[in-house]
VMD Tcl script that draws the C-alpha trace (Angstrom):
set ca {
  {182.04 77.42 54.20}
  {179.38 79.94 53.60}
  {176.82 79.97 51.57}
  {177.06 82.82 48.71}
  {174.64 85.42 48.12}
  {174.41 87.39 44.34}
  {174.88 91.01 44.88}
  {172.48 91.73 41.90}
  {169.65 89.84 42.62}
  {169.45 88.85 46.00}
  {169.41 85.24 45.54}
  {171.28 82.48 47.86}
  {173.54 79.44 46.47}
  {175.10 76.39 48.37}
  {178.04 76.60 50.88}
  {181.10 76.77 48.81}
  {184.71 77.91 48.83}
  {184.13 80.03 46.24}
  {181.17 81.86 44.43}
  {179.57 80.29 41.58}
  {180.64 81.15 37.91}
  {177.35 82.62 37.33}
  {173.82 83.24 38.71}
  {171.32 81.73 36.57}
  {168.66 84.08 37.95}
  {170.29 87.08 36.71}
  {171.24 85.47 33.71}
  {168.25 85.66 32.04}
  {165.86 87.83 30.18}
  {163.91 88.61 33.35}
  {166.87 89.63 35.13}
  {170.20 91.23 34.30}
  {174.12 90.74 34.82}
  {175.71 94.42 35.98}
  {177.94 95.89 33.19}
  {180.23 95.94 36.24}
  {179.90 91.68 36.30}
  {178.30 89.21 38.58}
  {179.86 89.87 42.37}
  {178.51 87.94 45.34}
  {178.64 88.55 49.17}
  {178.30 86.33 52.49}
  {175.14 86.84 55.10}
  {177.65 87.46 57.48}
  {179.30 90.38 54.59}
  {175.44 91.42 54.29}
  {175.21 91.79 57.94}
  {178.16 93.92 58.56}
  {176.76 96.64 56.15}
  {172.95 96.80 56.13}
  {169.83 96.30 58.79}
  {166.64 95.74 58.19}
  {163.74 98.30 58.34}
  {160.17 98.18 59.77}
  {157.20 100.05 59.28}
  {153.21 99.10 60.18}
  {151.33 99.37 56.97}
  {148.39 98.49 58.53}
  {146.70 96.49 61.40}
  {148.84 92.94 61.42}
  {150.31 93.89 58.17}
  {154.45 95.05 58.77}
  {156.41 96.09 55.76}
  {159.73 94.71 56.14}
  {162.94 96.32 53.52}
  {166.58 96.30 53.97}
  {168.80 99.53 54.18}
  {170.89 99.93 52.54}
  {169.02 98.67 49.35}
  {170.04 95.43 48.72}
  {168.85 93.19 45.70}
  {166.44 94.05 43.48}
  {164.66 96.38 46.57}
  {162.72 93.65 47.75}
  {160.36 93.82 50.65}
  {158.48 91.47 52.59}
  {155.57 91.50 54.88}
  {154.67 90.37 57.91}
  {150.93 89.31 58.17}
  {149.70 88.38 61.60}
  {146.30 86.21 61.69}
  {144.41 84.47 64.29}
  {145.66 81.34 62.83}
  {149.01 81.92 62.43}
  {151.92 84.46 60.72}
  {152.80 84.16 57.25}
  {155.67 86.41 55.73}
  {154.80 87.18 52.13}
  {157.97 87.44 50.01}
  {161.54 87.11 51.25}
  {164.98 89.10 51.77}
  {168.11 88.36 51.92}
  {169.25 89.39 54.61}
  {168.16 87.68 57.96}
  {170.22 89.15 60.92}
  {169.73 88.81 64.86}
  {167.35 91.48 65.04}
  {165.04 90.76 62.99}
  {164.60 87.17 64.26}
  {164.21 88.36 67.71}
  {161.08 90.80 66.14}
  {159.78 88.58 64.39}
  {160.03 86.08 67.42}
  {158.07 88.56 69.71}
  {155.28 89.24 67.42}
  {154.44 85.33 66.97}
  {156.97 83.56 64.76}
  {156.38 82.19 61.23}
  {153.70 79.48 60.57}
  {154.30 79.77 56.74}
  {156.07 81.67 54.18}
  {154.96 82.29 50.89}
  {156.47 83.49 47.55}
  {155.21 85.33 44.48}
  {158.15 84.32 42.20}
  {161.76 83.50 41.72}
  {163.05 86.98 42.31}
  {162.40 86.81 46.24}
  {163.84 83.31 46.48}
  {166.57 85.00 48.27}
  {167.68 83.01 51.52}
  {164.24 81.41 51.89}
  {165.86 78.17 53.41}
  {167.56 79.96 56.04}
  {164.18 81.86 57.01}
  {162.04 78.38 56.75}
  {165.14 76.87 59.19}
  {165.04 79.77 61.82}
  {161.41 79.64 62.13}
  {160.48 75.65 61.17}
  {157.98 77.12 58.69}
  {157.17 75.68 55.16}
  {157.65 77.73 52.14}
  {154.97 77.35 49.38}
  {156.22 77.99 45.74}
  {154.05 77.15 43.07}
  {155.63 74.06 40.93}
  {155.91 75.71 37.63}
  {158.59 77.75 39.29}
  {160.58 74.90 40.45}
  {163.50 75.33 38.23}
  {164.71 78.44 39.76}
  {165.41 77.29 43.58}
  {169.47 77.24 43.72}
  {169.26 76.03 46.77}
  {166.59 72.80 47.72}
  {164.95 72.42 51.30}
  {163.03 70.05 52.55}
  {160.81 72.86 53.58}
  {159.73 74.06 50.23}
  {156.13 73.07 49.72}
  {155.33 72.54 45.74}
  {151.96 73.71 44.74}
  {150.43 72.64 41.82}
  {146.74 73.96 41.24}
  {145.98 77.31 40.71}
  {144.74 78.44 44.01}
  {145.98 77.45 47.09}
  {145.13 78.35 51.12}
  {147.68 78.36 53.35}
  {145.76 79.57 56.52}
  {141.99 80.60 56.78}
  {141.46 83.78 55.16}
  {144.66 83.76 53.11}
  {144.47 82.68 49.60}
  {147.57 82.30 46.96}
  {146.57 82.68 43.95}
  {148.76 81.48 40.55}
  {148.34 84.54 37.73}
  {151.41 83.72 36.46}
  {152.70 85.98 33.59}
  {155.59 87.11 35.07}
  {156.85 83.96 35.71}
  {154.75 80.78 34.88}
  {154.25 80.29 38.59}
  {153.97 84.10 39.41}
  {151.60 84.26 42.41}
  {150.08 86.79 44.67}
  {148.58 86.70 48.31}
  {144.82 87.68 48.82}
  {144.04 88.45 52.82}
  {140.44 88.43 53.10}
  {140.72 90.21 56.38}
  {142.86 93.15 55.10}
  {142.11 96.33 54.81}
  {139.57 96.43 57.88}
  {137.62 93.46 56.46}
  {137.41 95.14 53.13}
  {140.28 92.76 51.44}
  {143.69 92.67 50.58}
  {145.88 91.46 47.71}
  {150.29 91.27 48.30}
  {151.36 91.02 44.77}
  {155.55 91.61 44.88}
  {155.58 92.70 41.19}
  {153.22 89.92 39.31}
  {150.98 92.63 39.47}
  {152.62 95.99 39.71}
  {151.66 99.43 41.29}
  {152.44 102.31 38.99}
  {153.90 105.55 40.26}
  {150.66 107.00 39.97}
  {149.29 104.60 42.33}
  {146.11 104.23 40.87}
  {147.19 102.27 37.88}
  {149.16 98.60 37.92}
  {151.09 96.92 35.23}
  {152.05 93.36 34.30}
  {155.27 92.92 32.18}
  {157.85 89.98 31.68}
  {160.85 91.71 32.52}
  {160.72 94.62 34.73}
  {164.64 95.74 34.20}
  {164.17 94.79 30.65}
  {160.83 96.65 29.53}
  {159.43 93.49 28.14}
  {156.17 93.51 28.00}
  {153.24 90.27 28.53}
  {150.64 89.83 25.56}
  {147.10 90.90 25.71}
  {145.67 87.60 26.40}
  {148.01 86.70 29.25}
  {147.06 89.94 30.92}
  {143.14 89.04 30.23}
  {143.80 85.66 31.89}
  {145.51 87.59 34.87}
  {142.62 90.09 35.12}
  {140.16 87.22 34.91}
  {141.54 85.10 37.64}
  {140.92 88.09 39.66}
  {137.36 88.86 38.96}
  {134.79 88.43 41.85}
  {137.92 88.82 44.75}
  {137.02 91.53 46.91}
  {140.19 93.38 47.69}
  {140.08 97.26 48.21}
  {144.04 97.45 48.45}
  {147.04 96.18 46.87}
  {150.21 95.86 47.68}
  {152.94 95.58 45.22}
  {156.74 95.71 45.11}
  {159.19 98.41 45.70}
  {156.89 100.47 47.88}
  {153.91 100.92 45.87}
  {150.78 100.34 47.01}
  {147.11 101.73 46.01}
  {145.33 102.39 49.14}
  {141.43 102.15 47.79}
  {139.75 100.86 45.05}
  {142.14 98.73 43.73}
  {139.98 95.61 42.88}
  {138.42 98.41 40.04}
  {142.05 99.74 39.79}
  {143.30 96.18 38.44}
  {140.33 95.47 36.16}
  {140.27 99.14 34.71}
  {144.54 98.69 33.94}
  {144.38 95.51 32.12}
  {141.36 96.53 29.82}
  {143.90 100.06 28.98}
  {146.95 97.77 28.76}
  {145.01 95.33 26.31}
  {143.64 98.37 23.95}
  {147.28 99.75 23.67}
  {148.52 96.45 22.95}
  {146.07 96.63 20.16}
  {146.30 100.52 19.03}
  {148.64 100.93 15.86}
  {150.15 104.50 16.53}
  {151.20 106.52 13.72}
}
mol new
graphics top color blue
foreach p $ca { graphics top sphere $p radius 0.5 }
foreach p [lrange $ca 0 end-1] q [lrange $ca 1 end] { graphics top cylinder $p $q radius 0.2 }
display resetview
């Protein structure tokens, strides 16, 4: 039996006969159910129809997104080190291809997560490539499917190889986490946030909200804690989620957004 993918979301569930009733990720204020209804697909479904993508987004860094847009949009990263590969954030789909690639250019020694949302197949990426997944604990309640793999973390910063940092800002998700490569950027820093901390379509600006689809927003003080856990990291670009990215200055970029979030948070407009 295989194991079922949601259509919506992205997100993998046991083998079964038949999809589940409902997917508890997309069933929730974060996330959303399609007017349409919940409909689910098999990797080998996923396969038939869609490929993945590659681009070079910067020396060791490869931006990985499936096409035909699957999911939310999600893309991953490759980031080759010294010490090792990590990929930063997950898809769905995990086809021939994309193995073999990611086979030639050094395997996996670790994958890493920001949140719930790029969950996706994570055990079947962690089996191919007999790499641990770190997910920050507080998240814990939103892996549908359980692996031996998945490494809990529990403080609030965590390194996985030299030079790369996760870092737990939540607000997103209690757990929400983001990736800090000291090396990036030619030795000027790096931060991979998926959408914990979001580029805007200005790309000098980011955002921080608790449901993206939803246009929920995060309180003042959670995006001061955020902002704060951030001060003193030396990262002069960011990555986010859905192809956004701010290319310089985006340490100042980060710091200058919260303080403007904050004051409209606090601005009674007539």
């Amino acid at each position: 039996m295989p194991i079922q993918i949601c259509v919506t979301c992205g997100t993998s569930f046991p083998s079964s006969a038949a999809p589940p009733r409902r997917c508890p990720i997309c069933d929730e204020e974060r996330q959303y159910v399609p007017a349409s209804g919940q409909t689910w697909t098999t990797p080998d479904a996923l396969a038939s129809g869609h490929a993945n993508a590659w681009r070079q987004a910067e020396s060791n860094l490869f931006e990985i997104e499936t096409h035909p847009r699957f999911g939310i949009g999600q893309r991953a990263f490759l980031l080759r080190t010294p010490h090792g590969n990590v990929l930063w954030d997950c898809l769905a789909l995990l086809d021939p291809a994309t193995v073999a690639l990611m086979r030639a250019l050094g395997g996996l020694s670790a994958i890493a997560i920001s949140h719930p949302h790029y969950y996706a197949t994570m055990p079947d990426w962690a089996a191919a490539f007999d790499a641990p997944v770190y997910l920050h604990a507080r998240d814990r309640e939103w892996v549908m499917r359980p692996d031996d793999r998945v490494v809990f973390w529990e403080e609030d910063e965590r390194t996985i190889l030299p030079g790369l940092d996760l870092l737990r800002l939540g607000g997103h998700f209690p757990g929400g986490s983001v990736l800090h490569w000291h090396d990036g950027a030619q030795g000027r820093g790096a931060l991979l946030s998926g959408d914990i901390v979001q580029v805007g379509a200005d790309r000098k600006t980011v955002s921080f909200l608790w449901s993206y689809p939803n246009w929920l927003p995060l309180s003042g003080g959670s995006v001061a804690r955020i902002a704060a856990r951030l001060e003193g990291r030396a990262f002069a670009r960011l990555y986010g989620a859905f192809g956004l990215h701010i290319e310089e200055g985006a340490a100042e970029a980060v710091s200058r957004s919260a303080a403007r979030y904050r004051a409209l948070l606090a601005q009674d407009q007539p």
